[in-house]
N, C-alpha and C positions, 0 to 999 in steps of 0.2 A: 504494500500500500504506500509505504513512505515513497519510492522511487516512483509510482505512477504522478503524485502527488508533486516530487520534483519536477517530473517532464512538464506537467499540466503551468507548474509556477514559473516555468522557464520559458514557455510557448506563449503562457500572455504577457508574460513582459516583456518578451521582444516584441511580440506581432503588432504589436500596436502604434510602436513609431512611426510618424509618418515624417517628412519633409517637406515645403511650398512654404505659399502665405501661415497656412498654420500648420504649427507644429503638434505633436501629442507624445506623450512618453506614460507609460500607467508604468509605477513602483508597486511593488509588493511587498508586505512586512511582516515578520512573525512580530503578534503582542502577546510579550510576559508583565505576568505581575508577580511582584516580590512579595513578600511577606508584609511589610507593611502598605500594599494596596496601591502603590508605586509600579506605575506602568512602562514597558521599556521595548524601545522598536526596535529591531535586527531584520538585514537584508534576510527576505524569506529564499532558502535555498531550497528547502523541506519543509515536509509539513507532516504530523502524524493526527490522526483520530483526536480532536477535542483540542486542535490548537487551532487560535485566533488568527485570522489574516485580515491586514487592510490594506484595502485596496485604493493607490494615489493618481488618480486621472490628472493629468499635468498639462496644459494649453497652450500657448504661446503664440502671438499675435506677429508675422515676421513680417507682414506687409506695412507698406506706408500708410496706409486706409482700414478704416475702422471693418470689422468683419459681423454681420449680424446672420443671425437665424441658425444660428450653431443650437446642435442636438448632442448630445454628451450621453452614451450608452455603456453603462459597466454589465461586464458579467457575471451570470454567479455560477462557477464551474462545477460541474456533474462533483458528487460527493461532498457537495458543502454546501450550508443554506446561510442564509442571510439574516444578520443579526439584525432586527428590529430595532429601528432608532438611531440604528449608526451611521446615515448618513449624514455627510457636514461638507457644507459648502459657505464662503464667505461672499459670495456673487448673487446677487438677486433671482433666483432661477422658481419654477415651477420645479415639485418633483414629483414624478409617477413610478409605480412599480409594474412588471409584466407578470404574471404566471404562465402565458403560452408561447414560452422562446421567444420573445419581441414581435411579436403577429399584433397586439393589442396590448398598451396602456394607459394604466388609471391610479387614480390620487388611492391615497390609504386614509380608511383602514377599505382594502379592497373585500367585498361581500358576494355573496351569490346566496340567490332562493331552490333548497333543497327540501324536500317533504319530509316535514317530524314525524316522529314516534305514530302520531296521530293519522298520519297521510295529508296533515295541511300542510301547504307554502309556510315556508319559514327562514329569516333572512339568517345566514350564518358568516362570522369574517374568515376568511380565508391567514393560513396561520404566513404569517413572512417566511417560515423554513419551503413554502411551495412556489415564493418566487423565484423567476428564472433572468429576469434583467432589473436593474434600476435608472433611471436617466431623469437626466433635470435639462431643461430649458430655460437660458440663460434670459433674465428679462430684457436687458441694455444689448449694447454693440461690444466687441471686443477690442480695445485700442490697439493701436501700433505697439509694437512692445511689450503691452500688458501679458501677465502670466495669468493664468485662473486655476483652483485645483478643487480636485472634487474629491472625496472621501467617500468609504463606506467598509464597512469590516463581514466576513464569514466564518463560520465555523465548520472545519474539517469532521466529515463523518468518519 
């Protein structure tokens, strides 16, 4: 498991650089905590069953001209779910979650009408370990220059 886990944390943190007007770079981190509740990032090389990863989407504005209408999509890769709440962004954005590989998203807490005990409609949330993407939509333009980074953590099954 560790080594499949390696391959998977080494395939999205390269795959995802690009080059042009924007740039993109996603980091990945193992979070530990120490005994006093004290949290500490290391480059994630591995990953075993029931360790933290965050995941650091990284932007970069290379053009001379402001860039608008930017979509910022993270993954959540097969064997790990998504830790509820973790995302963090310092950028005005919209955020949505997927549950069907990116086919379809919606704000949280995402819900569906399933038949209770009873056989009536009943609205149920849908738990965050079943999403399969997150992405936020950036409100503003992106400057020349400017960097923007988006966060969100998972946990290894």
């Amino acid at each position: 498991m560790k080594l499949f886990l390696s391959i998977l944390l080494f395939g999205v943190m390269s795959a995802v650089h690009a080059e042009g007007p924007l740039t993109s770079e996603m980091e990945t981190y193992l979070v530990s905590t120490n005994k006093n509740g004290q949290e500490t990032l290391s480059p994630a090389e591995q990953a075993s069953p029931g360790d933290i990863i965050e995941y650091r989407l990284i932007y970069t504005n290379e053009a001379d001209q402001p860039l608008s209408g930017l979509v910022i999509t993270g993954p959540i890769p097969a064997n790990t779910e998504y830790l509820e709440k973790s995302a963090r962004t310092e950028v005005p954005a919209s955020f949505t979650v997927s549950i069907d590989d990116g086919n379809t998203f919606e704000q949280e807490p995402v819900t569906r009408t399933k038949a209770g005990d009873d056989g009536q409609p009943q609205n149920v949330t849908v738990s965050p370990s079943d999403y399969t993407q997150v992405r936020w939509q950036p409100k503003g333009s992106l400057q020349p220059d400017q960097v923007q980074e988006y966060r969100y953590r998972v946990k290894v099954q």
